[in-house]
VEXLOLO-310901 format. One line per field, with one value per residue: chain; x, y, z of N, C-alpha, C, O, CB in turn. Coordinates in pm, whole numbers. Glycine has a CB too. Example, Ala and Ser with C-alpha at 12.3 -4.5 7.8 and 13.67 -1.06 7.14 Angstrom:
BEGIN
chain: A / A
n_c1: 1319 / 1285
n_c2: -569 / -225
n_c3: 780 / 708
ca_c1: 1230 / 1367
ca_c2: -450 / -106
ca_c3: 780 / 714
c_c1: 1320 / 1290
c_c2: -330 / 3
c_c3: 780 / 787
o_c1: 1424 / 1341
o_c2: -332 / 114
o_c3: 846 / 804
cb_c1: 1131 / 1408
cb_c2: -447 / -60
cb_c3: 905 / 572
This chain:
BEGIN
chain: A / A / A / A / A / A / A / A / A / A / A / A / A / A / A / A / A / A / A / A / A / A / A / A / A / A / A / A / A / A / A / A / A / A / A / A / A / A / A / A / A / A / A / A / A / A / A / A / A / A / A / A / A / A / A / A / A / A / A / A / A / A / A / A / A / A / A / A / A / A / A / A / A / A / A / A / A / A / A / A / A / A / A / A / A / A / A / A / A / A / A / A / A / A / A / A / A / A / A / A / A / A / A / A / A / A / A / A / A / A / A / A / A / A / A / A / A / A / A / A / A / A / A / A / A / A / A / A / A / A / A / A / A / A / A / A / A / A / A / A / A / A / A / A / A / A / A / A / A / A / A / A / A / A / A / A / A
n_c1: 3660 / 3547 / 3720 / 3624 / 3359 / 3404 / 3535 / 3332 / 3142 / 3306 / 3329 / 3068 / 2954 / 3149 / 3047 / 2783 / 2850 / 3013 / 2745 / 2570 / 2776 / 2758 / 2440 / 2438 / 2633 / 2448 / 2192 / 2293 / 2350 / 2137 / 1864 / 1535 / 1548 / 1440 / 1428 / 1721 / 1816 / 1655 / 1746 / 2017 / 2012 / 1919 / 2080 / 2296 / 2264 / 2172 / 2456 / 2588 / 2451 / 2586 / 2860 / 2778 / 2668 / 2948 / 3118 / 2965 / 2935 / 3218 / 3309 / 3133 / 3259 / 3530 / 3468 / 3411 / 3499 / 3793 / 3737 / 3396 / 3417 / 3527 / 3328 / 3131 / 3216 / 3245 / 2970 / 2770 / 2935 / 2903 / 2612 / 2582 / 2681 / 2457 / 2241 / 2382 / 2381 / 2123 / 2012 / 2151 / 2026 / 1770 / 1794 / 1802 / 1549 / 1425 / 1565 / 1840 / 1944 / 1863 / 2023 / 2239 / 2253 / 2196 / 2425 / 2668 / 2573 / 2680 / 2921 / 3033 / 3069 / 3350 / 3487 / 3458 / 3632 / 3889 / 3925 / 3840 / 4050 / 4100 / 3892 / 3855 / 4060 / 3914 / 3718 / 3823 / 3975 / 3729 / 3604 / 3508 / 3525 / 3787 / 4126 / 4375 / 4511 / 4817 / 4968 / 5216 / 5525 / 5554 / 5864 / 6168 / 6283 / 6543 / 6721 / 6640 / 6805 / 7063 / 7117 / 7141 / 7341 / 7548 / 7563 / 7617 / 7881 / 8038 / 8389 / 8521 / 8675
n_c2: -3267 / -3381 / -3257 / -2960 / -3018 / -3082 / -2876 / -2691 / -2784 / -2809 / -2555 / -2441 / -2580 / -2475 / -2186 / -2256 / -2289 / -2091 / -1894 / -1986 / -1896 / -1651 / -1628 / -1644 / -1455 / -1241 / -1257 / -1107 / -868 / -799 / -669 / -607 / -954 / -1192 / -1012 / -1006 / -1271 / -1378 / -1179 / -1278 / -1546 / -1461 / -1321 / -1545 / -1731 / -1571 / -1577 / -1813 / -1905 / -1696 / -1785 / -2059 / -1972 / -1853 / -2068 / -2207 / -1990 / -1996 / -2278 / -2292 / -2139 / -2190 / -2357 / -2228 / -1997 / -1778 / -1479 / -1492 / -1688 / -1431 / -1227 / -1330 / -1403 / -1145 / -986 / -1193 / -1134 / -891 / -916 / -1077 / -873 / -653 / -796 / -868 / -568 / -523 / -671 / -578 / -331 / -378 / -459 / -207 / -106 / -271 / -202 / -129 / -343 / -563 / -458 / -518 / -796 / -917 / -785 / -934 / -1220 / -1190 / -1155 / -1403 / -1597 / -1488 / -1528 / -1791 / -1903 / -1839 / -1994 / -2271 / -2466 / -2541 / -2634 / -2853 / -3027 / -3059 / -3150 / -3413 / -3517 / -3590 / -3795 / -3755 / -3720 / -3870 / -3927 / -3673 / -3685 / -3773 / -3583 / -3662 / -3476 / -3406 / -3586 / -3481 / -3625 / -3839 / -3824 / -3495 / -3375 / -3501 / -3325 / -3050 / -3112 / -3105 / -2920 / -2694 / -2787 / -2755 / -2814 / -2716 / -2404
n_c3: -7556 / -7294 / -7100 / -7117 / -7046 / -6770 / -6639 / -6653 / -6518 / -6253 / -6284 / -6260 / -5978 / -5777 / -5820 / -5736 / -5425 / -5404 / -5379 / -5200 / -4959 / -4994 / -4954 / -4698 / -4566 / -4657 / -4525 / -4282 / -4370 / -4584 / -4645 / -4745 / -4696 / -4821 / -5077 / -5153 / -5181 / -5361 / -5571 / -5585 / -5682 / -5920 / -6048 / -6021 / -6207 / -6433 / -6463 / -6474 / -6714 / -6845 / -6898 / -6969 / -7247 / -7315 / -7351 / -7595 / -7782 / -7860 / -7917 / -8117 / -8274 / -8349 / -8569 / -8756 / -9080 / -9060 / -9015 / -9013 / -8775 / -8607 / -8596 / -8519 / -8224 / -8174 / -8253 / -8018 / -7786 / -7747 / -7718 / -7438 / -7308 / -7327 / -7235 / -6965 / -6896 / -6866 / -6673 / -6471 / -6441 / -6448 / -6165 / -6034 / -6031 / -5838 / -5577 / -5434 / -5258 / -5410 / -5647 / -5564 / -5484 / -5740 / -5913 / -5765 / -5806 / -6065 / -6066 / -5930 / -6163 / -6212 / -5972 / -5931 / -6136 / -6024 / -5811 / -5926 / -5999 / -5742 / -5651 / -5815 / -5656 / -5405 / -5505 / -5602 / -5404 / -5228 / -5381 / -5557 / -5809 / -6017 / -6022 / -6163 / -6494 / -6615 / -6851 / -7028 / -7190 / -7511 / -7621 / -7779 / -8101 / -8161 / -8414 / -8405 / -8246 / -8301 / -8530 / -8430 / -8205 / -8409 / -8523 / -8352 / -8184 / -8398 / -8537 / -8741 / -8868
ca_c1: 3542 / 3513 / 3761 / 3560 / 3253 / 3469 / 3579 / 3206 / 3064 / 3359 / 3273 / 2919 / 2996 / 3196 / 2931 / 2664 / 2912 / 2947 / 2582 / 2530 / 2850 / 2667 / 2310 / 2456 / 2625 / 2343 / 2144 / 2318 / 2338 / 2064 / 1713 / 1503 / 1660 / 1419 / 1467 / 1858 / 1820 / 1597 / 1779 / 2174 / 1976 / 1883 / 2217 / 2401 / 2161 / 2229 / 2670 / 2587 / 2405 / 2665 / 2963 / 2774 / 2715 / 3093 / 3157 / 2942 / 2983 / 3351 / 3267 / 3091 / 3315 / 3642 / 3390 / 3404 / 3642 / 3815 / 3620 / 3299 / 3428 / 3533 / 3195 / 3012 / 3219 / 3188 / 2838 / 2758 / 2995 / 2810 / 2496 / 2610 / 2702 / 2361 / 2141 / 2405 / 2360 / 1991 / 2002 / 2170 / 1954 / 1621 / 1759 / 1809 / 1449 / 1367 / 1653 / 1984 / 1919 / 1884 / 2114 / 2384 / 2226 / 2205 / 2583 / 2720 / 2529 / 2710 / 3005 / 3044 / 3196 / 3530 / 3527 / 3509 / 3715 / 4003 / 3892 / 3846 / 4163 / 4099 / 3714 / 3880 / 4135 / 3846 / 3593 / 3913 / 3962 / 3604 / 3643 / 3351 / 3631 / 3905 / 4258 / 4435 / 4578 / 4931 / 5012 / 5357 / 5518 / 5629 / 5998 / 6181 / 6324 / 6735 / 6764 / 6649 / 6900 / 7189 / 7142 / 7127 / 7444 / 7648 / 7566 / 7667 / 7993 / 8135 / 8526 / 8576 / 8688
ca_c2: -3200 / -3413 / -3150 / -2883 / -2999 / -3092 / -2744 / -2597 / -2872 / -2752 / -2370 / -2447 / -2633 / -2337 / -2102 / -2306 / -2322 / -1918 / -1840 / -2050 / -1815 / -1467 / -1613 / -1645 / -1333 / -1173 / -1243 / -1064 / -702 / -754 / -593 / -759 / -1046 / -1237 / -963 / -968 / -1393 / -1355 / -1121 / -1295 / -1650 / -1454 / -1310 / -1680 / -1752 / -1512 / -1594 / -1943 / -1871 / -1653 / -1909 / -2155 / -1859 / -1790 / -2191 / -2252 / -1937 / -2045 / -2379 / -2302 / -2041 / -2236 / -2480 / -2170 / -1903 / -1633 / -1356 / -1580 / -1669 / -1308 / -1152 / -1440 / -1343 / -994 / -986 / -1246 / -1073 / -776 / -969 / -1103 / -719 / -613 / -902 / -846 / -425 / -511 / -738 / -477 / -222 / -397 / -449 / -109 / -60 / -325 / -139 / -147 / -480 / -616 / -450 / -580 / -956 / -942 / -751 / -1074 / -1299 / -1209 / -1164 / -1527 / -1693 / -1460 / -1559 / -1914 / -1890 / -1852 / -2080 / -2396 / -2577 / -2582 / -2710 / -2969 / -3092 / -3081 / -3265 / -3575 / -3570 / -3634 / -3922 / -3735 / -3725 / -3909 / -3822 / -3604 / -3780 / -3738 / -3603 / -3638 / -3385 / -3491 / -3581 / -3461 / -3709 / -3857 / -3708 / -3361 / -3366 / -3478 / -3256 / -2935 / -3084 / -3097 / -2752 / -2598 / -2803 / -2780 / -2759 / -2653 / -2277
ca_c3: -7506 / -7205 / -7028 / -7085 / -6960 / -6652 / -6590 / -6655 / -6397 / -6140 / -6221 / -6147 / -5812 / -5694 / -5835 / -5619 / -5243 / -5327 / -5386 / -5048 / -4876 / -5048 / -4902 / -4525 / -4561 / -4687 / -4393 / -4204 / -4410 / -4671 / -4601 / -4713 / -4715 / -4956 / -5204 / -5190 / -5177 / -5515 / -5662 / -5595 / -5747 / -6059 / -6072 / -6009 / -6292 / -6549 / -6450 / -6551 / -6852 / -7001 / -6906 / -7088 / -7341 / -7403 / -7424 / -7716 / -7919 / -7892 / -8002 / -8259 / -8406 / -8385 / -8696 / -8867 / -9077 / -8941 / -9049 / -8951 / -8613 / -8543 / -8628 / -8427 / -8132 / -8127 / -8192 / -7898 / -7667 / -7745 / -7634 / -7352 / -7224 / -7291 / -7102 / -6807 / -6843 / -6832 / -6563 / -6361 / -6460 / -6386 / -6047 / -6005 / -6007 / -5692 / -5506 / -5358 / -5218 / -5560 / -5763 / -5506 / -5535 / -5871 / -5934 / -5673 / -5871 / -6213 / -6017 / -5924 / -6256 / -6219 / -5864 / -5897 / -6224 / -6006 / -5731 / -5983 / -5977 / -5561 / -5592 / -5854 / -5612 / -5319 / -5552 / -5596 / -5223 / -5156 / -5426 / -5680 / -5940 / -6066 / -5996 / -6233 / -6548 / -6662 / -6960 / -7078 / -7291 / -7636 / -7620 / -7921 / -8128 / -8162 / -8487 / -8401 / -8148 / -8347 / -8613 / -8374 / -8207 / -8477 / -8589 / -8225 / -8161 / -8523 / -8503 / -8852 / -8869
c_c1: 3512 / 3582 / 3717 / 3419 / 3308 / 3466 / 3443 / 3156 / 3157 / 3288 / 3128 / 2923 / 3041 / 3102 / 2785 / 2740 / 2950 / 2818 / 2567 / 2639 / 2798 / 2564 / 2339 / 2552 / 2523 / 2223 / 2178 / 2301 / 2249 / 1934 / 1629 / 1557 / 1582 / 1430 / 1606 / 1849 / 1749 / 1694 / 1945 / 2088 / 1987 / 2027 / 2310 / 2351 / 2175 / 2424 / 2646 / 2595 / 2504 / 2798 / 2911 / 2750 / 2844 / 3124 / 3102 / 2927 / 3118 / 3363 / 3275 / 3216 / 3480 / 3595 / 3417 / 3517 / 3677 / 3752 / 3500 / 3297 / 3434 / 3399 / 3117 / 3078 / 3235 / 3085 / 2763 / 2811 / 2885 / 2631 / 2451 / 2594 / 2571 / 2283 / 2223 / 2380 / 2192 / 1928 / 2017 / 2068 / 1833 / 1656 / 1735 / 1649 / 1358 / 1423 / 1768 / 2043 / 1933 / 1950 / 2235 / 2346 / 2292 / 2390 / 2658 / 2723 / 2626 / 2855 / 3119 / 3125 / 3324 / 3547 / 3583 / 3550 / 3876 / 4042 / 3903 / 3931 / 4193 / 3968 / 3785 / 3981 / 4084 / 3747 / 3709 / 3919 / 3816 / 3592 / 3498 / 3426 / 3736 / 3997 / 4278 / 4511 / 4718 / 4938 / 5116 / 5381 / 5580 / 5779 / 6038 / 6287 / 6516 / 6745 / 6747 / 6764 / 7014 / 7219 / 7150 / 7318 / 7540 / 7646 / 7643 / 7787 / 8078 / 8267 / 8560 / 8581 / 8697
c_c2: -3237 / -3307 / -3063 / -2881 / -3048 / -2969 / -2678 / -2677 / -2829 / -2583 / -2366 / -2471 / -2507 / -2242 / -2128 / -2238 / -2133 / -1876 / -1889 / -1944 / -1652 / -1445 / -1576 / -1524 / -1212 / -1152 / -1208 / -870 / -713 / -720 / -526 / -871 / -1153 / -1139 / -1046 / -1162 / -1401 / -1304 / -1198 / -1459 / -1618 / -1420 / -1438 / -1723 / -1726 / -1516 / -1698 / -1980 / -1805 / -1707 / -1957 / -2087 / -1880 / -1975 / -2208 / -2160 / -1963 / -2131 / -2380 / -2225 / -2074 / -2349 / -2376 / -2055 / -1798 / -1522 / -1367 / -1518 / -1511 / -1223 / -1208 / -1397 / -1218 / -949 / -1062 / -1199 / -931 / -776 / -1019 / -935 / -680 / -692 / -844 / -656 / -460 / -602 / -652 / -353 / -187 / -424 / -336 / -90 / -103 / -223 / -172 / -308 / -568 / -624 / -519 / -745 / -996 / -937 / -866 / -1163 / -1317 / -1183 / -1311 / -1603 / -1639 / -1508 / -1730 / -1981 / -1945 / -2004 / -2282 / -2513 / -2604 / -2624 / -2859 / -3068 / -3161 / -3192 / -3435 / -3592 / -3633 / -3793 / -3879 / -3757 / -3768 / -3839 / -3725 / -3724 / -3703 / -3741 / -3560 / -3559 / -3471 / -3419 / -3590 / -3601 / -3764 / -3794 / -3560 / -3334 / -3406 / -3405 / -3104 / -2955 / -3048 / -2964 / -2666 / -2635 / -2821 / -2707 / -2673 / -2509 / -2255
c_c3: -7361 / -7063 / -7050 / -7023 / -6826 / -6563 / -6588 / -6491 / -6247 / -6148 / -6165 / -5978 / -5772 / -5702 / -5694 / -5485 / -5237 / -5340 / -5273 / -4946 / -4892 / -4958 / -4780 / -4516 / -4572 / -4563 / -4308 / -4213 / -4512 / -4585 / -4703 / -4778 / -4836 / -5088 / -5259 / -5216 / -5357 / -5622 / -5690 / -5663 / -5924 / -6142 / -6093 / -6190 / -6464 / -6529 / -6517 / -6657 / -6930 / -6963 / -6990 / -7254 / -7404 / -7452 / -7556 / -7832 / -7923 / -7944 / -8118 / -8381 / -8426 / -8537 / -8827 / -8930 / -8973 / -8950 / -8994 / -8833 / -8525 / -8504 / -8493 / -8262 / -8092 / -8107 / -8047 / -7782 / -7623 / -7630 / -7506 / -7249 / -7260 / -7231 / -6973 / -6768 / -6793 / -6703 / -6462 / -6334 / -6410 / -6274 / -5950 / -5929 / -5873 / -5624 / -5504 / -5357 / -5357 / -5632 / -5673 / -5499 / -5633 / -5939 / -5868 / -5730 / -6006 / -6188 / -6007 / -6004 / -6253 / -6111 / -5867 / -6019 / -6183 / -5868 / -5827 / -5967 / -5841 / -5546 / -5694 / -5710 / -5466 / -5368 / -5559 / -5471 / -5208 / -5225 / -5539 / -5786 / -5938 / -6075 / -6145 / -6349 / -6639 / -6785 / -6968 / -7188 / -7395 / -7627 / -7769 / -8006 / -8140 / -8277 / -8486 / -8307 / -8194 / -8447 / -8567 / -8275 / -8296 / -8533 / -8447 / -8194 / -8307 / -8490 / -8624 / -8853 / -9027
o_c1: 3458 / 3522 / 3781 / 3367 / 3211 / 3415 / 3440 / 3143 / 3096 / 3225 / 3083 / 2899 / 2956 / 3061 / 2728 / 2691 / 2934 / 2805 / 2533 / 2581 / 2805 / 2547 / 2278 / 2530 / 2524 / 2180 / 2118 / 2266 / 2265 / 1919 / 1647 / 1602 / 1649 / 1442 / 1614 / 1908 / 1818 / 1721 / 1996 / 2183 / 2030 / 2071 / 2397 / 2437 / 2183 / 2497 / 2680 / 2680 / 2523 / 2877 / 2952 / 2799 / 2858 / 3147 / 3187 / 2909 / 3149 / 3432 / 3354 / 3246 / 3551 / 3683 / 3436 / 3611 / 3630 / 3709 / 3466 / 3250 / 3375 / 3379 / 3064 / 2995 / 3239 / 3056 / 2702 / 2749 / 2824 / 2574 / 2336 / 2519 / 2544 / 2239 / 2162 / 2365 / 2151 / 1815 / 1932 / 2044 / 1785 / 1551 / 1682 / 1629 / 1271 / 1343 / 1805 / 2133 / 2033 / 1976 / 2325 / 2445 / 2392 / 2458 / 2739 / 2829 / 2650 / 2925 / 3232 / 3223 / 3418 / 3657 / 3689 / 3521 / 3952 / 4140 / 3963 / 3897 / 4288 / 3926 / 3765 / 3944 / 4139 / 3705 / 3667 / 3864 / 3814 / 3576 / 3414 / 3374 / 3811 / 3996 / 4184 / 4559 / 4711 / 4924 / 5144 / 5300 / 5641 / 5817 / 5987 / 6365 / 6599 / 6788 / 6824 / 6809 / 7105 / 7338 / 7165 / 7401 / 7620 / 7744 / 7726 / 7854 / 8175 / 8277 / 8622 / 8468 / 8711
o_c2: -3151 / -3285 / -2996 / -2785 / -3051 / -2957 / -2590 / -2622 / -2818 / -2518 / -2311 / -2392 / -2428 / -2201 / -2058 / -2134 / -2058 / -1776 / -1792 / -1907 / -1562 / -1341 / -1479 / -1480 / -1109 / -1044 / -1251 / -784 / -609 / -749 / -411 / -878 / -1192 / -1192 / -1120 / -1174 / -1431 / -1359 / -1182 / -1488 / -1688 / -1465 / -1432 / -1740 / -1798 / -1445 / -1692 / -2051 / -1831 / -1638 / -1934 / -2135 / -1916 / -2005 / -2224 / -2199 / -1945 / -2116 / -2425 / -2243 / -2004 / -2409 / -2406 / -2019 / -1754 / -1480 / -1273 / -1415 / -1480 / -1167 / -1148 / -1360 / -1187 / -886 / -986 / -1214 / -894 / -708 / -1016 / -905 / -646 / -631 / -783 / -613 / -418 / -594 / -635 / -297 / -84 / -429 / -339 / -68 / -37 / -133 / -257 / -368 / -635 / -725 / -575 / -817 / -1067 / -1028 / -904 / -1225 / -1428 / -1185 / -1325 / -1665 / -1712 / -1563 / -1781 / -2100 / -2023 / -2075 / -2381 / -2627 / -2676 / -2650 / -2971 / -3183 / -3255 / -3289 / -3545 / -3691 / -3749 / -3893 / -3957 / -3831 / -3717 / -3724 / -3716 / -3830 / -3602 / -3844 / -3445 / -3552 / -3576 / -3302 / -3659 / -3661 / -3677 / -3680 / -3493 / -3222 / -3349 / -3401 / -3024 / -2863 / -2959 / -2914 / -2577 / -2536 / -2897 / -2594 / -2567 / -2466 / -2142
o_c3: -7293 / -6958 / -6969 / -6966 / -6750 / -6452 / -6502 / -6382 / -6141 / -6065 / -6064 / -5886 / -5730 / -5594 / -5610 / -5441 / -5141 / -5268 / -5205 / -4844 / -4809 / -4894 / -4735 / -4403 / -4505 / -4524 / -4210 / -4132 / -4576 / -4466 / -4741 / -4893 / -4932 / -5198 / -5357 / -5323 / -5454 / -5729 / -5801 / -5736 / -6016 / -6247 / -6180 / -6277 / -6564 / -6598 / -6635 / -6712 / -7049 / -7028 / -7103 / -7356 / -7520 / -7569 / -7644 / -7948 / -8040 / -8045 / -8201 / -8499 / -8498 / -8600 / -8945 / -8859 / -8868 / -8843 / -8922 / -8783 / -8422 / -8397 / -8400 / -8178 / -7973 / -8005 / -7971 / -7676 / -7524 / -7544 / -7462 / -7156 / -7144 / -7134 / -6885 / -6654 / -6685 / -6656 / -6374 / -6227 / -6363 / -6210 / -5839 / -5809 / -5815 / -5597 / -5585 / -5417 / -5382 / -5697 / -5735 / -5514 / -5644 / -5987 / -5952 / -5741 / -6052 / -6289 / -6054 / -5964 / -6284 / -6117 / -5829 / -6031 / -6239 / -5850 / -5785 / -5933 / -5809 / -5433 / -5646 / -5686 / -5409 / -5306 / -5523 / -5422 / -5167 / -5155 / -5585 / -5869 / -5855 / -6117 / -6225 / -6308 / -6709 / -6850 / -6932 / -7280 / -7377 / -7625 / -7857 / -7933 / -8113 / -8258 / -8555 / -8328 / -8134 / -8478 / -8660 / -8271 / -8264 / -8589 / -8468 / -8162 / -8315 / -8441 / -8610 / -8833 / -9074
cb_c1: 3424 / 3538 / 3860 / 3573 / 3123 / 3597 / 3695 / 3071 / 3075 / 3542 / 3260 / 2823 / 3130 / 3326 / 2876 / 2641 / 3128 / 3011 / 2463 / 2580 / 3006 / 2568 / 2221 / 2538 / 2689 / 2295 / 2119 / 2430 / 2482 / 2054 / 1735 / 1377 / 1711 / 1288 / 1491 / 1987 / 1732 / 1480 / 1759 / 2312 / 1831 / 1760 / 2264 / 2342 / 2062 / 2152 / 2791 / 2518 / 2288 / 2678 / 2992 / 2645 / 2724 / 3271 / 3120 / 2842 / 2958 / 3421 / 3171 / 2928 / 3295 / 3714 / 3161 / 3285 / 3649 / 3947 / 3581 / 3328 / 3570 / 3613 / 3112 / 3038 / 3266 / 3205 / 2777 / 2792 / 3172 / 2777 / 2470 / 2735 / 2837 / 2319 / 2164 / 2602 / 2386 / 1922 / 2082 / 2301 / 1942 / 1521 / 1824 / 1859 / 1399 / 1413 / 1626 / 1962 / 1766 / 1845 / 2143 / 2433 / 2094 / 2097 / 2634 / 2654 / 2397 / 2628 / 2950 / 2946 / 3172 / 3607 / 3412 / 3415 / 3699 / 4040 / 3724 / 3855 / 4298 / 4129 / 3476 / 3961 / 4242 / 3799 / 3500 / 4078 / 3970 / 3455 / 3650 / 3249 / 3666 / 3900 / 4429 / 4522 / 4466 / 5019 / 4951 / 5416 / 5585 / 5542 / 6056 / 6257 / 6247 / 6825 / 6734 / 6518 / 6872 / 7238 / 7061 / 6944 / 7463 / 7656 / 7354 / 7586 / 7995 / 8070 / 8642 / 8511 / 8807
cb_c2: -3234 / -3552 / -3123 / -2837 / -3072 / -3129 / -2666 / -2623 / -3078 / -2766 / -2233 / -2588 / -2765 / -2265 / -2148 / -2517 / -2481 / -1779 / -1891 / -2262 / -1838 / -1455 / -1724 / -1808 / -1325 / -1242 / -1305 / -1139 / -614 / -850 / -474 / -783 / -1128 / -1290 / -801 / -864 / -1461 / -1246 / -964 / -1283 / -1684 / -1335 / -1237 / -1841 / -1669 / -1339 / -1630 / -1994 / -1787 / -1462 / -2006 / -2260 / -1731 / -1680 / -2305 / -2324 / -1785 / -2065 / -2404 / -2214 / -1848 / -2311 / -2526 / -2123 / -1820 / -1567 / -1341 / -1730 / -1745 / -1234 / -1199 / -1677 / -1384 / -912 / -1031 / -1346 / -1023 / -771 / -1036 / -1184 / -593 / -564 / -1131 / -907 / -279 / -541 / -839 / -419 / -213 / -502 / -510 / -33 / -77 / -481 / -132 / -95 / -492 / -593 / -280 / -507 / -989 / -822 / -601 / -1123 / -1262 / -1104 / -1117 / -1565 / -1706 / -1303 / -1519 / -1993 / -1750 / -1689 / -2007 / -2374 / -2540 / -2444 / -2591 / -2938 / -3016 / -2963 / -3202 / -3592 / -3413 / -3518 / -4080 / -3561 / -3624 / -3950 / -3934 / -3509 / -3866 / -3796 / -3574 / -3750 / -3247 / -3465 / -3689 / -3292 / -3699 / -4029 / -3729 / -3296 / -3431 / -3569 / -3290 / -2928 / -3140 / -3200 / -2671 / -2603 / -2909 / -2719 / -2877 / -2691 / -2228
cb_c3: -7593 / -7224 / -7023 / -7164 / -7008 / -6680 / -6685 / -6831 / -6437 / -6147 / -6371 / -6196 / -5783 / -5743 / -6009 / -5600 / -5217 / -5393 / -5502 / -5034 / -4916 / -5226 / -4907 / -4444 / -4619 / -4805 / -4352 / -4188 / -4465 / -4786 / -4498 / -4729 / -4548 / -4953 / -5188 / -5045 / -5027 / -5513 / -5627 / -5405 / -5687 / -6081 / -5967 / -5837 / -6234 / -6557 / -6274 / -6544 / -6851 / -7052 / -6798 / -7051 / -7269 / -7258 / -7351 / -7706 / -7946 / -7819 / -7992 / -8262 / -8366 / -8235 / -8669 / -8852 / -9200 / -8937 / -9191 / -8945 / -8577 / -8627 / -8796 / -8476 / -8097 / -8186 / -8295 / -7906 / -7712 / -7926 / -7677 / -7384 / -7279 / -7365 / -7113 / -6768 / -6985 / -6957 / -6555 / -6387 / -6559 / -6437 / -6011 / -6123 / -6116 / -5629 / -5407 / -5188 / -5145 / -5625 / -5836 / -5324 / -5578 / -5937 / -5861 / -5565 / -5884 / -6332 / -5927 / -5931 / -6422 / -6227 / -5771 / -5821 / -6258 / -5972 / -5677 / -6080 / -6040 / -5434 / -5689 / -6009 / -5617 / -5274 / -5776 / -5657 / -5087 / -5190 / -5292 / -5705 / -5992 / -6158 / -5964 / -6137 / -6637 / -6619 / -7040 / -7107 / -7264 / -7817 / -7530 / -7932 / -8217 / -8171 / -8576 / -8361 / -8040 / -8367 / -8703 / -8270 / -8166 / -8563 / -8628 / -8092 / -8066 / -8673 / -8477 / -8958 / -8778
């Protein structure tokens, strides 16, 4: 578990350093700029929320059967897609300005999805996190290996 709240705490971080690269863009083409600043917060906001969303109906529904689990994530997915249609929807109604905050905002977790494994390797440089730890693959054993030779170099015809 401790690697996944790793990876949430990097997607956040990246989530934060683009919501800060959105805002200072934004000031340049939003109007007004506290709307579009409001509205890309609520957006970062609701990205967060349904990351940590998909983590713990996954969680939960690897505890339970398959039939269960399936249900539990279809319905939740489901739920997820209507909060974010209605997110978009109600920004519609500020304006432009908004709905492009907001859409940015919920944008964010695919962005820094792909970004992650370069904010992890920036957060060890800085010295916030501990290197990387090696895991070795499991080496197969001497008898699986002499019982696979002797099947492939058999002389007997």
């Amino acid at each position: 578990m401790t690697e996944v709240h790793r990876i949430l705490k990097e997607l956040y971080i990246g989530m934060a350093a683009c919501m800060i690269i959105f805002l200072a863009a934004g000031a340049f083409f939003a109007r007004p700029y506290y709307m579009f600043a409001i509205a890309l917060f609520a957006g970062n906001l609701g990205g967060a929320l349904r990351i940590y969303h998909i983590y713990d109906v996954l969680d939960q529904a690897l505890d339970m059967g398959e039939a269960g689990a399936k249900k539990k994530v279809i319905i939740n997915s489901l739920l997820r897609m209507v909060v974010t249609l209605a997110l978009l929807v109600g920004s519609i109604y500020f304006g432009i300005t908004a709905f492009a905050g907001v859409a940015l905002g919920m944008i964010e977790p695919k962005i820094c999805a792909y970004l992650q494994p370069k904010i992890r390797r920036i957060l060890i440089h800085l010295g916030l996190e501990g290197p990387e730890e090696l895991v070795e693959p499991e080496q197969p054993s001497q008898e699986d290996d002499d019982e696979s030779d002797q099947s492939h170099f058999s002389t007997e015809e």
